[in-house]
N, C-alpha and C positions, 0 to 999 in steps of 0.2 A: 504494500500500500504506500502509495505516494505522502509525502508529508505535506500538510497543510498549514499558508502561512497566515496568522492573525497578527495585529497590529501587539509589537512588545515575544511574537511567540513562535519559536522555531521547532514546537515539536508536534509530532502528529498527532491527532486526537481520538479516541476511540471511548463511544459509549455502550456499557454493557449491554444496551436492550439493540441494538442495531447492527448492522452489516453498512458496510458503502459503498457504493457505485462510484463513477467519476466524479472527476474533479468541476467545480464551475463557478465564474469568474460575474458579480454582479456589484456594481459600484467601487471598481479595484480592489473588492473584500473577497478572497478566495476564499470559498466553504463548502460544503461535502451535502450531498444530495443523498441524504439515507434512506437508503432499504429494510423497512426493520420484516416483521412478521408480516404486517398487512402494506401492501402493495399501495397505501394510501397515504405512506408517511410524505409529509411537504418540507422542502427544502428550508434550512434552518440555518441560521449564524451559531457557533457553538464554540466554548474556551474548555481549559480542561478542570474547569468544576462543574460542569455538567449544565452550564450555562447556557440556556439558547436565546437566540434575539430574532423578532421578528425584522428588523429595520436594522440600516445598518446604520445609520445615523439617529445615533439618542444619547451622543456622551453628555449634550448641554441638559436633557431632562436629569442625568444620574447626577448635578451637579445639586438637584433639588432633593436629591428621594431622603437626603437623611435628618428625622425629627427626632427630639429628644424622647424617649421611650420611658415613660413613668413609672416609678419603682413602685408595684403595685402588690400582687400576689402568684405564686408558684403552683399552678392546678395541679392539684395532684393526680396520678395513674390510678387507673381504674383497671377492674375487670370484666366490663360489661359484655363483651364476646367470648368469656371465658376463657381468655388468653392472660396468664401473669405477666405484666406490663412495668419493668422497670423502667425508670427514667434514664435516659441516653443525649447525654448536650454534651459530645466533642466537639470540640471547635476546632472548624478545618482551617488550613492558609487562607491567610486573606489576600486578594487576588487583585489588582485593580481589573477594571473589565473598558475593551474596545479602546486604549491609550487615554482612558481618564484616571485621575488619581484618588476615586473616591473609593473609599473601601466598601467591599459587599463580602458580609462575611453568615455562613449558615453555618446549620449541626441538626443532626440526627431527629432532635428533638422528640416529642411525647406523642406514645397513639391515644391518647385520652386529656381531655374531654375530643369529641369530634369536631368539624368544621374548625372556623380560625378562634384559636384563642390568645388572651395576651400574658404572654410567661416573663418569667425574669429577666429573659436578655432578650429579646424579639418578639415576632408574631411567630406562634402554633397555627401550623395547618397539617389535619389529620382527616382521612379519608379514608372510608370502608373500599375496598372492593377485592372477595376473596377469588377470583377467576384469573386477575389482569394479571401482563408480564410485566407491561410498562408504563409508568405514571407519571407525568409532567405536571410541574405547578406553574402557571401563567399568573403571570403579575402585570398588572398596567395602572394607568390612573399616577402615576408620578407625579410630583408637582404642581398637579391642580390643586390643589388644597381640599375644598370637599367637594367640586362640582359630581363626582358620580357619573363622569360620562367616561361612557365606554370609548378610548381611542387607540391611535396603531401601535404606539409605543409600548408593543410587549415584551417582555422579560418572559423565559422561560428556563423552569429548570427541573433537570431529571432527575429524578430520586433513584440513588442504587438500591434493588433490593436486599441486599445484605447490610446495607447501614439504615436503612429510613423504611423499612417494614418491619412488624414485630405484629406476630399472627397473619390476619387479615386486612391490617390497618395499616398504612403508608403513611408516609408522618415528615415533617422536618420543620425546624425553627429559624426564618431568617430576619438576622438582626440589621435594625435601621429603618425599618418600613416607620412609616406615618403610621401613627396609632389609630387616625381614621381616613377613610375616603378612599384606600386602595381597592382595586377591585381586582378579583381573582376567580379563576375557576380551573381545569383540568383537562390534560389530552391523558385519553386513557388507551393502550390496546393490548390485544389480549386474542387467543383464538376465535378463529373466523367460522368457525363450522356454526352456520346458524340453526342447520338441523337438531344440535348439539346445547340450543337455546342463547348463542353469543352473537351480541349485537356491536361489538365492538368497532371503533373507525376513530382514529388520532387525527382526523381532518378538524373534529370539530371541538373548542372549547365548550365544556363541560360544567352545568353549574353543581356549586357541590349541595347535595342535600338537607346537611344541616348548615349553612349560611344563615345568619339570622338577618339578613338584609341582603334585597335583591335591588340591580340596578338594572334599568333598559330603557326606554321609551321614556319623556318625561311625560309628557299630555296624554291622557285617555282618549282613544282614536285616531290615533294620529298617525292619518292613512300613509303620508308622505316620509313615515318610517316606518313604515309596517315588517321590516325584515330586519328591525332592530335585533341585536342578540342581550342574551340575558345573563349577567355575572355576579355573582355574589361580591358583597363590601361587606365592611366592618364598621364599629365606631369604639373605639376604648379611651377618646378623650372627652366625651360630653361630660359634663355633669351630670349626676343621676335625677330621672325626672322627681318632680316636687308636687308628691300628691296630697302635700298641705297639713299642717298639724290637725284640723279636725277631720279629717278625711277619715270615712270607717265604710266598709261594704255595707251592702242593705240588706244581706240576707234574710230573704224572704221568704218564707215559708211554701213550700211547693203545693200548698191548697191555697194559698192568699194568689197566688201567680196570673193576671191576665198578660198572653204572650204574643208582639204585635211583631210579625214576620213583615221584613220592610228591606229594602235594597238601598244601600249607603249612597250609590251615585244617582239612581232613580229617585232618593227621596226629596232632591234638590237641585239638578239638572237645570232642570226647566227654566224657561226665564220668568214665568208668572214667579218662583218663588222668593223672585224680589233683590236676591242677593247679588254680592257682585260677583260676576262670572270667572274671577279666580276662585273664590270662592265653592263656586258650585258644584253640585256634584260629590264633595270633596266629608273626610272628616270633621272639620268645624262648620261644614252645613249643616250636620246634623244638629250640631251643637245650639247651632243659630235657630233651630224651631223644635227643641224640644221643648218651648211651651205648649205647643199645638199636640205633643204628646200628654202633657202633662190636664190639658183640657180633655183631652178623649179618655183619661181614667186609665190607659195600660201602665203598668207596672213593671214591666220587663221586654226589649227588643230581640226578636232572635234574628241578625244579619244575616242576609245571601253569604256569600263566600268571600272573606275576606283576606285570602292568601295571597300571593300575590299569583297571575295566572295572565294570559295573554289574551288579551279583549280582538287581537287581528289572526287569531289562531286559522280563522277560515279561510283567510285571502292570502295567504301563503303560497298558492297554484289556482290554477282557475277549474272551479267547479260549482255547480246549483249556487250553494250556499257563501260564494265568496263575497256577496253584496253585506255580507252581516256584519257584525258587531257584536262578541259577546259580552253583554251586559252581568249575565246572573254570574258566573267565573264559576262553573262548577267543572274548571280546566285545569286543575293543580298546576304549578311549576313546581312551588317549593312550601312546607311545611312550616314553616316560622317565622316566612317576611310579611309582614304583611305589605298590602294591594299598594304599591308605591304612588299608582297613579290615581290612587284618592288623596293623595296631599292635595293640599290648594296652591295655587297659581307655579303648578309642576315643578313643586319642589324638592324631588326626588325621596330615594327610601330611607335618608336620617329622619327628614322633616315629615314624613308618613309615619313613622316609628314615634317621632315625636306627639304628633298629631292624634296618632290612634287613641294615646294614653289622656291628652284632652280631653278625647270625648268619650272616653271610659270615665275618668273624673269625671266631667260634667253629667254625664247622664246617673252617677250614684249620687252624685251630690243633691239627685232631682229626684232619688229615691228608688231609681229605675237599674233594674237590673241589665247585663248582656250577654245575649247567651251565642255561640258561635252556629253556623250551618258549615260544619264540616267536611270536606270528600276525600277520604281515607281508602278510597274504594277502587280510584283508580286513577292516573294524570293525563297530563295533557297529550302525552307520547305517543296516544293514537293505534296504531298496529303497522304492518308488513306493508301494506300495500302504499300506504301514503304517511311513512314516520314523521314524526316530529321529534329527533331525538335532540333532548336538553341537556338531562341528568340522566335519572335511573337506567334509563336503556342502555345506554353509554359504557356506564358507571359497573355493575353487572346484572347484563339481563336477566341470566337465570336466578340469581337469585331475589329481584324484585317485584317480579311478575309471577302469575301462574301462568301454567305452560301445559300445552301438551306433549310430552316427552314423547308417545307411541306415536302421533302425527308429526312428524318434522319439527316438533317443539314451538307449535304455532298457542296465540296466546287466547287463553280460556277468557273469553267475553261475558259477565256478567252485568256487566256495568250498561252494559249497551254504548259504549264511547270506545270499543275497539281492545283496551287491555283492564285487566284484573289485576291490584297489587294483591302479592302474597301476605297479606296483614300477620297473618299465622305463624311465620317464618320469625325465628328468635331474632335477627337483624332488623326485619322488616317492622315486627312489634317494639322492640326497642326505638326505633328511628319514631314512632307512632305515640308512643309513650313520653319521653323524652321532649315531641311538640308539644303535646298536651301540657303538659309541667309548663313549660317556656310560657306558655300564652298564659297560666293563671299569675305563675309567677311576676313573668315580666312586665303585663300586660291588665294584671287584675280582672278578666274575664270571669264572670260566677256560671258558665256552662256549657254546654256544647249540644248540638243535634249532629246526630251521625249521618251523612245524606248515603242512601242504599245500605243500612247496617248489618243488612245479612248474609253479604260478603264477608262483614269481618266476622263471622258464624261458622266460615268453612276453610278448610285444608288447605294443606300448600297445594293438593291435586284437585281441589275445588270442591270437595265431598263435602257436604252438613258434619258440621263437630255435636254432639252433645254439649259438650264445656268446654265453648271454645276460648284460650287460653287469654287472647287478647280481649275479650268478653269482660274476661272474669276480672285481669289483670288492674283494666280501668273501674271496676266496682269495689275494688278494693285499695285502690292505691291510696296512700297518706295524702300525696299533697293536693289528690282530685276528690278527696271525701267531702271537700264542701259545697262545690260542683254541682248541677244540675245535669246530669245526663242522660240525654234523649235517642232511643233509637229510629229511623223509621225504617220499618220490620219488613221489609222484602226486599227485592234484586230483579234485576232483570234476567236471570236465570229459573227462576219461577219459584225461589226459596221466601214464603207469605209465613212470616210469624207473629202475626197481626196475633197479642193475648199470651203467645209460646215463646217471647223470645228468651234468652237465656240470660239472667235479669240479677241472681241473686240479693232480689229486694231491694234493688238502687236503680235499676233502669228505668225509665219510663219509655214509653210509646207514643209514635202519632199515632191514631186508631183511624184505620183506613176503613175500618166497618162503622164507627160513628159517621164516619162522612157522607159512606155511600147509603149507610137507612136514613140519615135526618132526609138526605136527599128523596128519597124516593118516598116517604110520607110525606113528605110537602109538597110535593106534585103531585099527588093521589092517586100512586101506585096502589091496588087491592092490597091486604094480607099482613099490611106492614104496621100495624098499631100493636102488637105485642114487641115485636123487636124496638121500635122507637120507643115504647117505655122504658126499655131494658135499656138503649144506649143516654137517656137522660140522666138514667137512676145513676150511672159510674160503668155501666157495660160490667157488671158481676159474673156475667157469666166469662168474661174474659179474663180479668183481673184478682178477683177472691182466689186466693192462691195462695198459701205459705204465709210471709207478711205485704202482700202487696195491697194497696191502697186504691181509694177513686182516683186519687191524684197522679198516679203513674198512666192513667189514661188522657193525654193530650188531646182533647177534642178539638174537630175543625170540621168545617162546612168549604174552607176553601184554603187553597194554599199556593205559593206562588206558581206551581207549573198545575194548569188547569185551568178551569173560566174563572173569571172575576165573579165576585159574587152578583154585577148586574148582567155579568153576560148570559151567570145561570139561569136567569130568569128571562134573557132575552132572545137565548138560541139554542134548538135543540140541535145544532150541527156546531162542529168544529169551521173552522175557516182560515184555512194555514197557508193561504198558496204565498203570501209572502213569504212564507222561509227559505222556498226555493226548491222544497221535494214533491210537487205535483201534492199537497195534501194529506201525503203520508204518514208524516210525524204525529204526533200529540196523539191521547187518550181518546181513542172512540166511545168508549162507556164512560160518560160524565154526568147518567142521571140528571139531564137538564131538561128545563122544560120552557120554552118564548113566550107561554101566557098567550100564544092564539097568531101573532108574527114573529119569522123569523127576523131579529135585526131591530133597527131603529125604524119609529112609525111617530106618527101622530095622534094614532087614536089616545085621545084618554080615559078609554075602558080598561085599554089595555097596559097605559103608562100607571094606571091606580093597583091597577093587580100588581105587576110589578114590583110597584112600590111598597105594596102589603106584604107580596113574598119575601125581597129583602127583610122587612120589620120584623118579619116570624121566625126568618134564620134567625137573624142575632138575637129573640129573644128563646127561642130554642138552646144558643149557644151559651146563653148568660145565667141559663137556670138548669143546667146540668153538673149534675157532681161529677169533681175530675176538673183537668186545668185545660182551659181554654185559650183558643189562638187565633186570630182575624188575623186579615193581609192587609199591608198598606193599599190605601185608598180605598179599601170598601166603606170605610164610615164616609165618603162622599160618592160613592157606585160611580166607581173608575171602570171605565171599560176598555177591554182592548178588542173591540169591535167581531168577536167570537173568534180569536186565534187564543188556542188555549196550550202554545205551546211556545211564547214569545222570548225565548233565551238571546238570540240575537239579532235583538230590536232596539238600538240607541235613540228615541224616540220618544215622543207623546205617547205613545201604545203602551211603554213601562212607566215612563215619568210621573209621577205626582202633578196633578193637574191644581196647585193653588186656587186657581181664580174660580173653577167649578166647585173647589171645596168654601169657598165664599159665598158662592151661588147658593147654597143648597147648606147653609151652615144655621139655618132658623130651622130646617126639617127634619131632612136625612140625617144628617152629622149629630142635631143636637140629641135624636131619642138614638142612636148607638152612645152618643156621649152615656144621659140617663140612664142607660140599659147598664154600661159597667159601673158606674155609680151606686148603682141598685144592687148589684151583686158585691161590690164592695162591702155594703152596711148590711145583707144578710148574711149569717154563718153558715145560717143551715143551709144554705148554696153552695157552700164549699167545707162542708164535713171532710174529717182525715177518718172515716170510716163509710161502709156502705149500708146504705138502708135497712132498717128494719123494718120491720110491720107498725111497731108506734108511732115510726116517722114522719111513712105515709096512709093517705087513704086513696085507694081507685076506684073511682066515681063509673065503674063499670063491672058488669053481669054478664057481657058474652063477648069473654074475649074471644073467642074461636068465628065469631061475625067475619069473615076472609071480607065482604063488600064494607066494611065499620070504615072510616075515615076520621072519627071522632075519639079524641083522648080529652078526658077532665079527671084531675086529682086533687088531693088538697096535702099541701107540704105542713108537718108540725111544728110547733115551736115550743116546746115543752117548757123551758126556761121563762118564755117572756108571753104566750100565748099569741103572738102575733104570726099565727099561721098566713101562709099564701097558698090561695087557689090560682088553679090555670087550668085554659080550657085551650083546647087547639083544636080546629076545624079544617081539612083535605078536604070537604066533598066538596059540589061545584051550587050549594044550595045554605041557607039559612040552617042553622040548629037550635033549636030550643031549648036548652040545658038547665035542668034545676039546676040551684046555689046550695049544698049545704049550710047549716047553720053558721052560727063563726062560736068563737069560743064564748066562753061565759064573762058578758061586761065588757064586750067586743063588739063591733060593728064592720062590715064588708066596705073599704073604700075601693073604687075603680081605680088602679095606677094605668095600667096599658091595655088599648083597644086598637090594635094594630087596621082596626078598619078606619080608624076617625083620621081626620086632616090633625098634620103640628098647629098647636100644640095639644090638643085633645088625647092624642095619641099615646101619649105620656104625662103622666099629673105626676111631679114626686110625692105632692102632699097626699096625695087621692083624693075622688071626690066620694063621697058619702052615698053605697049602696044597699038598700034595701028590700027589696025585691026579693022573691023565692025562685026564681027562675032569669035566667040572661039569654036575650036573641044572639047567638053567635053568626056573626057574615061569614060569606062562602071565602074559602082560603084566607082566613083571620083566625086570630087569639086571643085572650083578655088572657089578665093577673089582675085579680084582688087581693089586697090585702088586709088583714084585721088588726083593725084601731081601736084605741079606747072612743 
């Protein structure tokens, strides 16, 4: 082999992970064109510490890379892969690099904690991958101080495996980095046999997994970079956020909980919402109208996906759906940055990190809980035919993914988004585990919603677990016992644990059978007036179990993938052809019903029905034992015109329509406001037990009536006598319904008659009912309540 000459260096250079080809001469810098395993290594500038440079001119940036590095604390080693993990900082020659005289000096450094951490003499960077031959750390971002932008001046260096692996963990410590703002990620390669389940290719920087800050794109949408790449940064010199001497979580009790499903950029987008347009969209929008929360009575927001994740994932290539935007981010990149392009006026992912914890403060300080929508389930990587490889593919596929090993190692699709992570997999639950902790920890989060959680229910081979470990592990863990954790219980592999999931008395559920019986008695399906008792009462027959509660059943009528709550009432079809798939997408069975037109009309027969249906869901929703959840914009019947599958729609179709909620803020908005108000001041609404016989009474004699449409019962109040009756009417005709008596030195006031115009509709005081009998309207309800 020929010797290769670098500026200061006459000897030939040889890295253990490659072979070389010839020789090749580009800006008078002779450098070697390697060949390693995969045939897709790219030509590299390289010194003999294992140095590589993307550019050959970057000596004036190294004049900038060295910050003073704050004598902080020594992380200690861990054995979290089961690997005994001593700590290893030789410190190699220091080397000048490319004829500058600034010194760049590395070691060995630690395989624990993962991602970058900041140790005694430098930045720790440590990364799993137990398949790979060969690992490079890529460094950029020199000298800008914090901008976070991705640029050319990379730095790259090979880790040997005999000094900077220890088990499955690749590892080294280099001192001098900026304590913040560098940004980094990883060329990995490694066997090529993808039958063999290896996705490996060193063409492409790699983000690493546990990065707790991601950098790319500043502005949300922002088509004109839409093939921005994605790198993990650091920050170890901020000051630690200041969440205030009185500052205390709200912990709230999971039968007090109303939980308002709301999308962080949707909820403030818009320009009706008044704000300024750096602003919007952003974390401190929320912040800016959490009165309008705080007026509607919920107590706890559960966010769309706050990860950070790729809103131009579609436009990537041209196909149907390249016209989108995805809004909802149920597209993972990475587990613990959060969404960078919710900062305001794009200010990258210190200022989003900064930001999140804002509006985590402000929204407890306003008494309101935040619980996460999580997707654990599967990323944004896609599959074979059209990859997106970021991270985990990269990084190792076999072990991040489920696979079919007897097929060509093709990837087991549960998710319906093309791959399955292996949650099961002791790496893969660790990496799973370890985010969870970060976001309570770091980020003061009180919970989480599992999105498809019974994935994380099955095998590394995709098989149903019994007790599945990851299941359990989150039910028990210390620092997530205080936690809210929510599953919702099926997959698109057809795994419905709707009542079965494996729960150990901490899980709770969306209850996808609440949804779909309130549904279907309220449009005046035959048969369905015993089961709609059943799911008011707490769904007992689901729940009564071991020590599980009404409150582990999460009720909802609507939720963000599906119709709005006006469209249920206004279309009995889906209407998707904006997404781009001829109609295909979204839920064919959505139990909806238009009240007599499909879509928007004029009549106002039919805008009153309408309007009565809506009142009856939410008061359905407000007087059932168990914890309740609305979607933003139903307390002003936001419509997205019947597309009930609107993921990516950057538009009015998701956004929060302000000025409509103005519109309609004496009617609609006020009796949903009243409605949670109402169940706030009664208990017996939200019992942390399930009904007895004294509780209630049911003002019916033949349940087995299959044509019955009609339910009336009377709730007890044993403590204070201020029982409530409620009557609910399906048929398409008047009911006649006697009134029980009321209690003794008691009298029946009208609160709600979802037939009467605002304000009638709603009295908090009630108005004074006397009467032995009440006309109920065709698809209406009343609630009386008993007063002195």
């Amino acid at each position: 082999m020929e010797s290769v000459l670098l500026p200061g260096r006459t000897q030939a250079i040889k890295h253990p992970c490659s072979s070389f080809s010839s020789l090749t001469c580009r800006n008078n810098v002779r450098f070697l064109a390697s060949v390693p395993c995969s045939t897709r290594r790219r030509p590299v500038f390289r010194n003999e510490m294992g140095l590589r440079f993307s550019k050959a001119k970057i000596a004036s940036g190294w004049q900038r890379i060295i910050s003073k590095v704050r004598e902080r604390y020594m992380v200690k080693p861990g054995n979290v892969f089961g690997h005994s993990v001593e700590e290893s900082l030789v410190e190699e020659k220091v080397t000048p690099m490319l004829g500058t005289d600034v010194p760049f000096k590395y070691s060995p450094g630690m395989a624990f904690p993962l991602g970058a951490s900041e140790a005694e003499n430098g930045i720790n960077f440590a990364i799993f991958s137990r398949h790979a031959s060969c690992v490079t750390l890529c460094l950029s971002n020199f000298g800008r101080e914090k901008s976070q932008e991705i640029c050319d001046d990379m730095v790259e260096i090979a880790l040997d495996p005999q000094k900077n692996k220890t088990g499955d963990v690749w590892h080294i410590c280099v001192e001098g980095l900026s304590g913040s703002g560098i940004l980094y990620g990883y060329r990995i390669d490694g066997p090529q046999e993808r039958e063999q389940g290896h996705c490996f290719d060193n063409s492409i920087v790699l983000l690493d997994p546990y990065a707790k800050l991601v950098s790319g794109r500043k502005w949300f949408g922002d088509v004109a970079n839409k093939m921005s790449k994605f790198l993990g940064t650091y920050d170890f010199e901020s000051v630690p956020f200041d969440w205030g001497p009185d500052y205390k979580l709200p912990n709230i009790p999971e039968t007090d909980l109303v939980i308002y499903e709301m999308n962080v950029r949707a909820f403030t987008a818009d320009e009706s919402s008044g704000l300024d347009p750096e602003v919007r969209g952003s974390y401190l929008g929320v912040i800016e109208r959490i009165p309008h929360l705080l007026e509607l009575g919920i107590n706890a927001v559960e966010l769309l996906p706050v990860f950070e994740f790729n809103e131009l994932e579609f436009q990537r290539y041209p196909n149907p759906r390249d016209h989108m935007i995805n809004t909802w981010g149920y597209s993972t990149l990475n587990f613990f940055a959060p969404m960078s392009r919710y900062a305001s006026a794009g200010g990258g992912p210190l200022v989003a990190s900064h930001e999140f914890k804002q509006m985590v403060k402000a929204l407890h300080n306003a008494g309101i809980e935040v619980i996460l929508d999580v997707v654990y389930n599967h990323t944004n990587e896609v599959n074979d035919p059209h990859p997106y490889t970021t991270s985990f593919r990269g990084i190792d596929n076999k072990v991040y993914y489920m696979l079919d090993l007897d097929n060509g190692a093709k990837y087991l699709n549960f998710s319906g988004c093309g791959n399955t992570l292996n949650c099961n997999h002791p790496v893969v639950m660790e990496l799973i585990l370890d985010s969870l902790r970060h976001w309570v920890n770091e980020y003061h989060v009180d919970g989480f919603r599992f999105d498809l959680a019974s994935i994380l229910c099955r095998g590394t081979d995709g098989s149903p677990l019994n007790s599945p470990p990851l299941i359990k592990a989150i039910a028990k863990d210390a620092v997530l016992s205080r936690c809210k954790i929510i599953a919702e219980p099926w997959d698109c592999g057809g795994l419905y644990l709707v009542g079965n999931f494996p729960n150990w008395d901490r899980w709770a559920e969306w209850n996808g059978k609440y949804r779909d019986d309130i549904r279907r008695f309220m449009k005046g399906d035959c048969g369905m007036k015993g089961t709609f008792a059943t799911r008011i009462s707490g769904s007992a027959d689901l729940y009564q179990v071991n020590k599980r509660k009404p409150q582990h059943s999460i009720n909802f009528v609507i939720a963000h993938d599906g119709f709005t709550l006006y469209d249920l009432v206004s279309y009995n079809f889906k209407h998707n052809d904006a997404n781009g798939e001829r109609g295909k997408d979204g839920c064919n069975d959505n139990f909806s019903w238009n009240c007599g037109v499909e879509g928007e009309t004029d009549d106002v027969d039919v805008i009153g029905l309408r309007s009565r249906q809506m009142k009856n869901f939410h008061l359905a929703l407000m007087i059932s034992q168990g914890t309740p959840m609305m979607l933003m914009g139903d307390e002003y019947g936001h419509t997205r015109y019947g597309n009930n599958n609107s993921y990516g729609h950057d538009t009015s179709i998701n956004h929060f329509q302000w000025k409509q909620l103005e519109e309609r803020r004496g009617s609609h908005f006020r009796f949903f406001c009243e409605m949670i108000k109402f169940r706030h001041k009664h208990p017996m609404l939200r019992r942390d037990r399930f009904l007895a016989k004294s509780d209630v009474t049911w003002h019916e004699d033949n349940w087995s009536n299959h044509e019955s449409k009609f339910l009336a019962f009377t709730l007890h109040d044993d403590q204070f006598g201020g029982d409530i009756y409620l009557a609910f009417n399906a048929h398409d005709y008047y009911v006649k319904a006697a009134v029980p008596s009321p209690p003794h030195k008691k009298r029946w006031h009208r609160v709600v008659d979802t037939n009467l115009e605002s304000p009638k509709d709603f009295v908090p005081e009630g108005v004074p009912f006397s009467n032995t009998s009440y006309n109920i309207a065709s698809y209406s309800a009343v609630l009386l309540e008993a007063k002195p």
